[in-house]
N, C-alpha and C positions, 0 to 999 in steps of 0.2 A: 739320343745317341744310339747309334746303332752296334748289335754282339761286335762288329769288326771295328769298328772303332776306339769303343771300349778295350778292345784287347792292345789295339796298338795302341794306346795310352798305359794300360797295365805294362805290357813289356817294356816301356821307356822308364817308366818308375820302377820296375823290377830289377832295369840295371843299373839303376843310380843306388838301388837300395843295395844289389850282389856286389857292387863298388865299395861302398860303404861299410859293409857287414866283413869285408876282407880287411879291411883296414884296421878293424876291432878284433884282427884275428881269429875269427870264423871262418870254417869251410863253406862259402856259398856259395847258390846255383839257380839258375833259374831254368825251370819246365816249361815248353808250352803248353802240353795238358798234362793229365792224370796218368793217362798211359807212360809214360816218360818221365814222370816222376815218382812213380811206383817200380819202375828197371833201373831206375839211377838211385832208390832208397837203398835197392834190393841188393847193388853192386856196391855201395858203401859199405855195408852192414856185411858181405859175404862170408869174411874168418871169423865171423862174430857166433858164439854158440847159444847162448843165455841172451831173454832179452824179455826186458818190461815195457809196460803202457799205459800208459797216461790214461785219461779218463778221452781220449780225444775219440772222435768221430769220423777226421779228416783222415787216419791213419788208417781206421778200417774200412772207409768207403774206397779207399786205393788197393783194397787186398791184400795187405802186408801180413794180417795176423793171420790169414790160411794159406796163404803162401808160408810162411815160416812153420805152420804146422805139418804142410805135405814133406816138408823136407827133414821134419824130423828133429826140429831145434826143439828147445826147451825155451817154453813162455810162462812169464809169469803175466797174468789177466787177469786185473782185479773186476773185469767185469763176466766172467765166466759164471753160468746161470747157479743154482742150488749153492753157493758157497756158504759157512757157516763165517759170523763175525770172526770168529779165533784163526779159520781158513783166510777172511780177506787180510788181515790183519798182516798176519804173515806173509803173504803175495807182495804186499803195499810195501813192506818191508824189504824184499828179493828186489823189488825193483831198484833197491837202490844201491842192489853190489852185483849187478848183473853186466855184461858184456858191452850191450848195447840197447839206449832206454831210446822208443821214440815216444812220440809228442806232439800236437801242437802250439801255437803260440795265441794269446789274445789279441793282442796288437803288434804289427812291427812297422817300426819308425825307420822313414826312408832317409835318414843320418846314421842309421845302424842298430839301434839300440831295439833289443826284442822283451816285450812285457808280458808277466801273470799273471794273473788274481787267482786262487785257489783257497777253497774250502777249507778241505784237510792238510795239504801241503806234501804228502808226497810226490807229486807231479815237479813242484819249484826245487823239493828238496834232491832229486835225484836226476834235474836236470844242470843242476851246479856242483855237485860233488858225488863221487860213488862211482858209477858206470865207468868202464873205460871210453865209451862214445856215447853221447846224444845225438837224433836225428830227430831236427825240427821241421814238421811239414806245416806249410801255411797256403792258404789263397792268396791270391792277390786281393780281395775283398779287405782284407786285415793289415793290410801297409797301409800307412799311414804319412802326412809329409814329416814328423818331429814327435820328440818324447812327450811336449804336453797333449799332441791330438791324439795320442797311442792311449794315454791314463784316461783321455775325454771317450774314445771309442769302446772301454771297457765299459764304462761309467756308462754311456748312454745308448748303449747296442749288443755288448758282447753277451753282460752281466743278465742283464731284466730278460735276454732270449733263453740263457743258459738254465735260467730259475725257472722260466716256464717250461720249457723242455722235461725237467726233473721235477717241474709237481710240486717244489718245496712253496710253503705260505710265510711270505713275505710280501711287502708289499710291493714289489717290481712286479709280480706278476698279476696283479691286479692294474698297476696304471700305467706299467712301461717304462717306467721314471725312476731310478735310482734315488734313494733318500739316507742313504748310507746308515739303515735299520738296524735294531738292535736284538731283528728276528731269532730265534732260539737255531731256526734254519737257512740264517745268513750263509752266503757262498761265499764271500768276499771276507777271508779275513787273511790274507796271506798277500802281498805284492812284492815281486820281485824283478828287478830290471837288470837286465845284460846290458851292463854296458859295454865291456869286452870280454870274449872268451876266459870262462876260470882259469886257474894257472893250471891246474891238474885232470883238467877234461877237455878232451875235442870235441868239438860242437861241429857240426854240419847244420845248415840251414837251408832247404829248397822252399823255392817259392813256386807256386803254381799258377798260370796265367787263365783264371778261373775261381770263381765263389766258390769257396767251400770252408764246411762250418763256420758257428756263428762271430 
């Protein structure tokens, strides 16, 4: 399968899933690239002054978090170098009475419904309640066609990449294979599923017609 085919398979599943995710009351949208979904993060979030982040990747390969620093907003970044534990703690906390939190998703099911696995759970917890806006960035890599291939995609790709990435010793990162461990440095102990927009928070959701993070 060739990059241009793949894409036009992505973007037909991108709009049955921006169909679907509106239906569940979500703001959705779908990017052709990075470029375009990094000026359409930028224009959602615009009267937004305070803003946290998820532990995601996808958010700062787009530029979002120096963009909002040249302009003078106030970020809370629990991944900002030298922090002391009492410093993250606090951060991890701001994120979740901050303006506008973004984030990505592990898995999003092309019936709408967008999935997390989280370690510590501020990411889950302050993308359902708290913030006055969330802004979920996703690849298209991460749709998925239904909620059970979203839980299988965590399970068999998202999870065992994300633990080798971060070095923790568990057993994924030795075999690649999810055994649902009982490691001291398990990453997986938090799942949460949108099924529909919270009552109390806007969600925006872009998808990107393109692999990014795991």
């Amino acid at each position: 399968m060739s990059d241009e085919q793949l894409k036009w398979l992505w973007e037909k599943s991108g709009q049955r899933c921006v169909k679907n995710m509106k239906k569940r009351g979500f703001d959705a949208y779908f990017a052709p690239d990075a470029r375009n979904a990094s000026t359409l993060a930028l224009d959602l979030a615009a009267d937004c002054e305070t803003f946290g982040f998820g532990g995601s990747s996808t958010t700062r390969a787009l530029g979002i978090v120096e963009a909002l620093k040249k302009s003078g907003k106030t970020l809370y970044d629990h991944w900002m170098p030298g922090l002391t534990s009492a410093e993250d703690m606090e951060i991890r906390l701001a994120q979740g009475r901050c303006d506008c939190f973004f984030c990505s998703a592990n898995a999003v099911a092309e019936t709408g419904e967008i999935v997390n696995v989280d370690g510590i759970g501020n990411r889950t917890a302050a993308m359902t309640f708290g913030p006055g806006m969330v802004i979920i960035i996703a690849g298209m890599n991460k749709v998925v066609p239904d909620l059970d291939s979203a839980l299988a995609r965590i399970r068999e790709k998202a999870a065992p990449m994300r633990a080798k990435s971060l070095e923790t010793k568990t057993p994924c990162t030795e075999t690649g294979i999810c055994s649902d461990c009982m490691s001291p440095q398990r990453i997986c102990n938090i799942t949460t599923i949108l099924h529909y927009k919270p009552m109390l928070t806007r969600v925006a959701v872009i998808l990107v017609n393109q692999a990014m993070g795991f």
